[in-house]
C-alpha positions as CSV (number, residue, x, y, z in Angstrom):
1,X,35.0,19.2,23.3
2,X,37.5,21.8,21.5
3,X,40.1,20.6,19.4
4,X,43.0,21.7,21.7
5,X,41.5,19.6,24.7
6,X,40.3,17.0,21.9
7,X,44.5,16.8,21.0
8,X,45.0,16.7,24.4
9,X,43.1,13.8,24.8
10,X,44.5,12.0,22.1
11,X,47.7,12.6,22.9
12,X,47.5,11.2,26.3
13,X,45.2,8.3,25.3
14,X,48.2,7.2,21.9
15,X,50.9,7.6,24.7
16,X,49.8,4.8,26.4
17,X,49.1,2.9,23.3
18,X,51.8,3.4,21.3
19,X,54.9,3.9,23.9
20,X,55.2,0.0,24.1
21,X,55.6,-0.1,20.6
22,X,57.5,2.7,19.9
23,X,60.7,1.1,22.6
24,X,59.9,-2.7,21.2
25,X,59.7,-3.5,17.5
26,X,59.9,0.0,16.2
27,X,62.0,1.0,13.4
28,X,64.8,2.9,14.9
29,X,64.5,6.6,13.2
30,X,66.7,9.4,14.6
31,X,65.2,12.9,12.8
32,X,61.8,11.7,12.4
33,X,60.4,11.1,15.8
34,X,59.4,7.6,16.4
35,X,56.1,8.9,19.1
36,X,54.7,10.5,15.8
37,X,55.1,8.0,13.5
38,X,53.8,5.4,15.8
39,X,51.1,8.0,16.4
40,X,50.1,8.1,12.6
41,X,49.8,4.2,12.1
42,X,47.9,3.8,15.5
43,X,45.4,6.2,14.7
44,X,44.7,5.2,11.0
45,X,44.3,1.3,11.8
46,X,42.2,1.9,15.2
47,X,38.4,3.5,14.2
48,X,38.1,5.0,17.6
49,X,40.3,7.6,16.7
50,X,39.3,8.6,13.5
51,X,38.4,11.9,14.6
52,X,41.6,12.8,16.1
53,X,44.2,15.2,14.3
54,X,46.6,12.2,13.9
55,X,44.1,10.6,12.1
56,X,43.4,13.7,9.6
57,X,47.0,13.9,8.7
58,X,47.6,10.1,8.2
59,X,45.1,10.7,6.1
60,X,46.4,13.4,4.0
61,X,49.8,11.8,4.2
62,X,48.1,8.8,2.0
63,X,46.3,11.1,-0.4
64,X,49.7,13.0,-1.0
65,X,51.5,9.7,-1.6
66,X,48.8,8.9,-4.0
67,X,49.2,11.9,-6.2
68,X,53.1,11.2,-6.9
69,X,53.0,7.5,-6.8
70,X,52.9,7.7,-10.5
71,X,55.1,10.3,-10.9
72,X,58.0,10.0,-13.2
73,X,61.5,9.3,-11.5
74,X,63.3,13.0,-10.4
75,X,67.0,13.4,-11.4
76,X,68.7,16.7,-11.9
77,X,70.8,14.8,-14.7
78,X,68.6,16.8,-17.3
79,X,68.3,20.1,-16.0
80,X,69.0,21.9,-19.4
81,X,70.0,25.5,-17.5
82,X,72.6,23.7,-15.6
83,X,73.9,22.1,-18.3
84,X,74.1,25.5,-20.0
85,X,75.4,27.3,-17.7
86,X,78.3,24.6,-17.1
87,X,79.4,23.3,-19.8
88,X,82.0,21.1,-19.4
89,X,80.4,19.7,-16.0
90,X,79.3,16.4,-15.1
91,X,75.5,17.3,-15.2
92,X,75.3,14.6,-12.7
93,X,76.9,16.9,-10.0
94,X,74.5,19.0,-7.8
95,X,74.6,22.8,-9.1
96,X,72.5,26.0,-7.9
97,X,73.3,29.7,-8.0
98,X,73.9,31.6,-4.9
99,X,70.9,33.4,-3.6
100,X,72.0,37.2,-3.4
101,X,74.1,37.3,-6.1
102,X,72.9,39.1,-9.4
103,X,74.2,39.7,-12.8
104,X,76.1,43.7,-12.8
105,X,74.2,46.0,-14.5
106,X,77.6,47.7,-15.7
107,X,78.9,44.8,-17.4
108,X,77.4,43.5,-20.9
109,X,77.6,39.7,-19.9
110,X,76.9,40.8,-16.3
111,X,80.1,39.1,-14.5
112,X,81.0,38.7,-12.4
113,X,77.8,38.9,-9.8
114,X,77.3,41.1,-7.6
115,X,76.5,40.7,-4.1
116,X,72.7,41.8,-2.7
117,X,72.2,40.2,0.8
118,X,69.1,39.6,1.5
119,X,67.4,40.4,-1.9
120,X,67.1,36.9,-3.6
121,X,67.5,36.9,-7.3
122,X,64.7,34.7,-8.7
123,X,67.4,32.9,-11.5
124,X,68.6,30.8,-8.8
125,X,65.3,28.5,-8.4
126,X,65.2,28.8,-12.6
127,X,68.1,26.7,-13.0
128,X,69.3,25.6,-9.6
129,X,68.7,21.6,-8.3
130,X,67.2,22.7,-5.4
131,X,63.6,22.5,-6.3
132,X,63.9,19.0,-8.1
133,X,65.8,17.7,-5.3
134,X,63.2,19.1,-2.8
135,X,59.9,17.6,-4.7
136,X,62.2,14.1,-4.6
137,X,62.7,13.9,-0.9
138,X,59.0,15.4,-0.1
139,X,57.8,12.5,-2.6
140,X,59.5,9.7,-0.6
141,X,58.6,11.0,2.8
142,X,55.2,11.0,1.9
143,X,55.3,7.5,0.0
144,X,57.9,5.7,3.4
145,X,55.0,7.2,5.9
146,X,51.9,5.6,3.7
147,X,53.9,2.5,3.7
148,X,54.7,2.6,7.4
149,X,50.8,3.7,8.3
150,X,49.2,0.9,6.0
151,X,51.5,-1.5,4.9
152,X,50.8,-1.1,1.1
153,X,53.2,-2.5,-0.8
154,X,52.8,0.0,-3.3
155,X,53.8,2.4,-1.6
156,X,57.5,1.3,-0.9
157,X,57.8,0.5,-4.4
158,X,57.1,3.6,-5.7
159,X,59.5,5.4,-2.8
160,X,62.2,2.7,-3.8
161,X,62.1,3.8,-7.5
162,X,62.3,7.4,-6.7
163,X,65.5,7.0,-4.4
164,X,67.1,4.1,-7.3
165,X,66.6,6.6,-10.1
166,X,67.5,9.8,-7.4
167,X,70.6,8.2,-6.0
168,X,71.6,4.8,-7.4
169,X,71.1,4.4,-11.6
170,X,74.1,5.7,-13.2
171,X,71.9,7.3,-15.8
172,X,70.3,9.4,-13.5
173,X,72.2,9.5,-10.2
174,X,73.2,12.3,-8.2
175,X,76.9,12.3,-7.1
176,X,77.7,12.6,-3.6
177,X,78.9,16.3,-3.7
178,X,78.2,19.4,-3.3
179,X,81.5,21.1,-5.5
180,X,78.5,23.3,-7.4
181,X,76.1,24.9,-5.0
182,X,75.9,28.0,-4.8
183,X,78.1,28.8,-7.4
184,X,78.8,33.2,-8.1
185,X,79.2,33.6,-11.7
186,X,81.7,34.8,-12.8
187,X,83.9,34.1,-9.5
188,X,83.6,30.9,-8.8
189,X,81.9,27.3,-9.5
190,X,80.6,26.9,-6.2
191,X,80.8,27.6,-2.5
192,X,81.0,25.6,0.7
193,X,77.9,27.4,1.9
194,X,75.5,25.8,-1.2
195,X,75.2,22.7,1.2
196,X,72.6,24.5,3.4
197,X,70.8,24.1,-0.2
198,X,70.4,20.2,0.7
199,X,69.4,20.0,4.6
200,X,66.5,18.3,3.3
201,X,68.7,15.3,2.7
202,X,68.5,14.7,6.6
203,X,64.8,13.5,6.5
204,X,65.9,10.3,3.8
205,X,67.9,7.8,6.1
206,X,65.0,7.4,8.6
207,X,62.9,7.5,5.8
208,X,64.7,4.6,4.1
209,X,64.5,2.7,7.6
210,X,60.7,2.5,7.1
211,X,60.6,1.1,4.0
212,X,63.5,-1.2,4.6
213,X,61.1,-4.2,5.2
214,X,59.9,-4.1,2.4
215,X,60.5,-6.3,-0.8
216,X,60.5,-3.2,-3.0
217,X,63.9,-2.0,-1.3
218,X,66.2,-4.9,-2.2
219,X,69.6,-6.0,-0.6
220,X,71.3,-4.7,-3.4
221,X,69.8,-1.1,-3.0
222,X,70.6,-1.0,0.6
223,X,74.1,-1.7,0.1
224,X,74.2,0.7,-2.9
225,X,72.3,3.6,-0.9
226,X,74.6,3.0,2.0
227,X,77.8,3.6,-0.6
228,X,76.6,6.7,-1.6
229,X,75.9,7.8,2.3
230,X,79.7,7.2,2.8
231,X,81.1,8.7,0.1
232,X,78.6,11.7,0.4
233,X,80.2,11.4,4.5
234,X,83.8,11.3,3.0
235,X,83.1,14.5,0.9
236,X,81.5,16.9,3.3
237,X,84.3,16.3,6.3
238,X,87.4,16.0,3.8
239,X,86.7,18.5,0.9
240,X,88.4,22.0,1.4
241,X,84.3,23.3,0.6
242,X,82.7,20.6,3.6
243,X,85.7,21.5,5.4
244,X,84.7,25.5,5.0
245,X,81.1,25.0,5.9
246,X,82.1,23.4,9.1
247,X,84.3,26.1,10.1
248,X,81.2,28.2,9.1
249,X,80.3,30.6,12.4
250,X,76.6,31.5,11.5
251,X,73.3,29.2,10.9
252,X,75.2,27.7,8.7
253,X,77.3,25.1,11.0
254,X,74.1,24.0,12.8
255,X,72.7,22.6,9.2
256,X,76.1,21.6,8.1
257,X,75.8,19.1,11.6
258,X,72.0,18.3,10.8
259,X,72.7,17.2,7.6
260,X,76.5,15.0,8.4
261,X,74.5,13.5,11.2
262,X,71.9,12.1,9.6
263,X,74.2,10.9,6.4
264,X,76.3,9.3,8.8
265,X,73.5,7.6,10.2
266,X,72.5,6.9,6.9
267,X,75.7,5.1,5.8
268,X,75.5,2.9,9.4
269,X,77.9,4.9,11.1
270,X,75.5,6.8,14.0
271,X,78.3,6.6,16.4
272,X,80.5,8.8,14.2
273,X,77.5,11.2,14.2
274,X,77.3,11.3,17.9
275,X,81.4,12.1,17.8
276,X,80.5,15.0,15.4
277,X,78.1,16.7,17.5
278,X,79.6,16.0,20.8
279,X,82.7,17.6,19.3
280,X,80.4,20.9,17.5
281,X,77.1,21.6,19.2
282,X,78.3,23.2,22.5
283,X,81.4,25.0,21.4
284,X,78.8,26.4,18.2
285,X,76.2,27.4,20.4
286,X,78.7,29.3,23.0
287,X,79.8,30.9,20.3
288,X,76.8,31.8,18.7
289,X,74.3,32.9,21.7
290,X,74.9,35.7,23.8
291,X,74.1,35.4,27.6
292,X,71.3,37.6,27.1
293,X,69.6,35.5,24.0
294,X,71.0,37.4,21.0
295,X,72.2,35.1,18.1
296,X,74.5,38.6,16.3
297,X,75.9,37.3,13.2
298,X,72.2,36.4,12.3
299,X,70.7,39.6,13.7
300,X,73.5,41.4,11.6
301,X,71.9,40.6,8.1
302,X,69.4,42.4,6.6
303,X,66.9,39.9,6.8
304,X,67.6,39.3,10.2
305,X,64.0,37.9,12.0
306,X,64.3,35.4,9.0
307,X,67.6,34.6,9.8
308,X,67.8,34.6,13.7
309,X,64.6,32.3,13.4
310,X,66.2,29.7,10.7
311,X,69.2,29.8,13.2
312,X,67.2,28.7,15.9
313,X,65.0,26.4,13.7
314,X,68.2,24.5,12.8
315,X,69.3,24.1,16.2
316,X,66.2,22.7,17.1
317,X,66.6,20.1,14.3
318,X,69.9,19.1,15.0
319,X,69.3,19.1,18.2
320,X,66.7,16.5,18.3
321,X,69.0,13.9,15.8
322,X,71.7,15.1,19.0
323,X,68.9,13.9,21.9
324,X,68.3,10.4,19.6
325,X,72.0,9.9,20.0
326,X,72.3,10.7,23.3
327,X,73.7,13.9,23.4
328,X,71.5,16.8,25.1
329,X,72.2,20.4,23.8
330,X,68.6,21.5,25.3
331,X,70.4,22.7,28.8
332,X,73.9,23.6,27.3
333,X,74.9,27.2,29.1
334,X,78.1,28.4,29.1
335,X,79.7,29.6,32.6
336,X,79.3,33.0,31.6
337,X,75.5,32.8,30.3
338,X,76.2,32.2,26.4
339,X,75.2,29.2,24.4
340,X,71.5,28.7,26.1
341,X,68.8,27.7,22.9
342,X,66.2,28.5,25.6
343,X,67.5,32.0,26.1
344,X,67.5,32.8,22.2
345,X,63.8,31.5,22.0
346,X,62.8,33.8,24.8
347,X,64.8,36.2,23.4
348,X,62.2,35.8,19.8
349,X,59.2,35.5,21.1
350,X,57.8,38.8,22.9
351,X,58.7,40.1,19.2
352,X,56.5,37.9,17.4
353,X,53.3,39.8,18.5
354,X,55.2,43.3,18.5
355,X,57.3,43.5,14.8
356,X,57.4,47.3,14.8
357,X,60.1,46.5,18.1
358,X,62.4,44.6,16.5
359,X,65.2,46.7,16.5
360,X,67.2,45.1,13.4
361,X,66.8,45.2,9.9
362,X,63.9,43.3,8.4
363,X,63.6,44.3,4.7
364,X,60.8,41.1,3.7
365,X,58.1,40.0,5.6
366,X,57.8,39.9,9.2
367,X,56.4,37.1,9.7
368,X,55.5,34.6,13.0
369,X,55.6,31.9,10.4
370,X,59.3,32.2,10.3
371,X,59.2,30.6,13.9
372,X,56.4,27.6,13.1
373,X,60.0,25.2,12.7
374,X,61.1,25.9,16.3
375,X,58.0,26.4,18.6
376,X,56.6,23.1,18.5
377,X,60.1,21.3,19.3
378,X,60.7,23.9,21.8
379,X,57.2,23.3,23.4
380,X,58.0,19.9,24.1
381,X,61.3,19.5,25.1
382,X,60.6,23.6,27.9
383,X,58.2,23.3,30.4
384,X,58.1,27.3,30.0
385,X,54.6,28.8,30.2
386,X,56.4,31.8,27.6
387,X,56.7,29.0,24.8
388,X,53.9,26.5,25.4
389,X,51.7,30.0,24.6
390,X,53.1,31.0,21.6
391,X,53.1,27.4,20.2
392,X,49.7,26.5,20.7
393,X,49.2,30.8,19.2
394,X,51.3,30.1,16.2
395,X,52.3,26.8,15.6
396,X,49.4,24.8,17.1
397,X,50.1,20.6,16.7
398,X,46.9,20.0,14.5
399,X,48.0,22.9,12.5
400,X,51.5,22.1,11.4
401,X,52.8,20.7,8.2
402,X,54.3,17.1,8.0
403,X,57.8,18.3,8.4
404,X,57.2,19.8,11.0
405,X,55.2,17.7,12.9
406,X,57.0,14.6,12.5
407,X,59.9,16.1,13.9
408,X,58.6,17.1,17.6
409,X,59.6,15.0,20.4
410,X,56.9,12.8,21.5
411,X,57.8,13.7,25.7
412,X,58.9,16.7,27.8
């Protein structure tokens, strides 16, 4: 049997199994898809499907958990550039550089920076949060999954201590803003566009949900982690920089919705999250998507296949927190043509196989990987012959990292 029709199989044979489960006595999760993680845990506790791809990555899941289950707790309290560069600053704030912004070669401090789109200057992941704030979350989805597959205790406890020392202990904690990403030296201390830095923040309420059972995750942490949700909520809608990256008219609006959904979620509020995106995704995606496909402010940078994919990545992602809520973006088309998701990823994919036809600039790689994020959502929620091929080409199911594949709807 090949391993497509072996998926195949297994996919049809957990749907049954697990599709009970996943409606009754199920953790509700809105970013992670509840089919996949019950999909995990039935294939790791039942031997007759050991062999199937669910199997192989609960298994990897668990041997990941295992190598940071010791790990020392991440804060960016103690980054030492940070606290060089702003002096003065709570080092407990968030801070990064913005990415295409270099030091001027004319001026002996180099200030103020100078803008380079699409030509990232490597300082900014030397002393920006970013990557510590990136290892913390993949840490604790690895460690809420092993818990949620096996039921190790162990595992929750180490996740809990990562999020308490992350989020919660005033020694260490992260305040709920974002007044320092992206910051342009010499101009300015930050920018409402460093939140795209955090999007990963969107994967930690449902992650929390599947450790909240456990004993490790106390009352007094769940109240505390649901405080810092709100005030982080409060923040990005009421701060002149949230308020800025909402107004935002490229990618940048559809992460700015991922990530306020799922932090409203977070702080118990999913019905303010529904408001939000009822209110944004339609009007954004009008706006955004020409009748015939063509995203322009993202096919206008010089990056642009990385761009006009991570545009259409991001609407993927919020648009599957949108279908857990109840709102559908997946057939949104405007009376004149605009605003259709679909259209955009038709619009991508003849190009993946033929990069010397892309007619916009493309100064880095060219690469199919760029659309790994999208295809497999896209593949399940179209019934389009055009995208269930260039999935199971480029972003085939048994192929896909975690965060990927934990984020594809279980059903067409």
């Amino acid at each position: 049997m090949s391993t497509q029709h072996l998926f195949c199989f297994t996919m049809a044979f957990l749907a049954t199994i697990c599709h009970g489960s996943v409606q009754k006595g199920e953790p509700k999760l809105y970013f992670l898809q509840p089919e996949r993680v019950a999909e995990l845990k039935q294939a790791y506790r039942n031997t007759s499907l050991e062999k199937t791809p669910a199997f192989s990555l609960a298994v990897k899941i668990i041997a990941e958990a295992d190598k940071v289950i010791g790990h020392g707790i991440y804060t960016i309290a103690t980054n030492p550039e940070k606290i060089r560069i702003i002096r003065g600053n709570d080092p407990h704030d968030y801070f990064s550089l913005a990415p295409y912004f270099w030091p001027d070669p004319l001026k002996p401090d180099g200030l103020p920076y100078i803008h380079k789109d699409g030509v990232r200057n490597p300082e900014k992941d030397r002393v920006s949060d970013g990557a510590e704030l990136s290892r913390m979350v993949s840490a604790v989805r690895y460690l809420a999954i092993a818990y949620y597959v096996t039921g190790d205790e162990k595992y929750a406890a180490a996740a809990s201590r990562f999020l308490r020392g992350f989020f919660l202990d005033p020694k260490t904690r992260m305040n709920p803003n974002m007044e320092h990403a992206q910051a342009i030296l010499g101009v300015n201390s930050g920018r409402g566009s460093g939140m795209i830095d955090v999007f990963c923040l969107s994967y930690l309420p449902d992650c929390i949900t599947l450790i909240s059972q456990s004993p490790s995750w106390t009352e007094e942490d769940k109240h505390e982690m649901i405080a810092w949700w709100r005030d982080y909520a409060i923040w990005l809608q009421n701060s002149p920089k949230g308020k800025d990256e909402n107004k935002n008219p490229n990618n940048h609006g559809f992460y700015y919705d991922l990530q306020l959904s799922c932090v409203l979620i977070g702080s118990g509020n999913p019905e303010a999250a529904k408001n939000h995106l009822l209110g944004q995704l339609n009007k954004r995606l009008d706006s955004q998507i020409t009748p015939s496909g063509e995203m322009p402010r993202e096919e206008a940078r010089p990056t642009s296949w990385h761009y006009f994919n991570y545009a259409v990545t991001g609407i993927c992602y919020v648009g599957v927190v949108a279908n857990s809520l109840g709102v559908d973006i997946w057939k949104n088309v405007a009376p004149d043509g605009s605003g259709s998701i679909k259209k955009a990823m038709l619009f991508l994919i003849p190009y993946i196989d033929h990069p010397k036809e892309w007619r916009f600039s493309e100064i880095a790689e060219f690469s199919p990987v760029k659309c790994r994020g999208w295809l497999g959502i896209a593949s399940a929620v179209y019934d389009d012959p055009s995208i269930h091929e260039a999935q199971k080409k480029y972003a085939p199911m048994e192929k896909l990292p975690l965060q990927d594949w934990i984020l594809i709807p279980g059903s067409r």
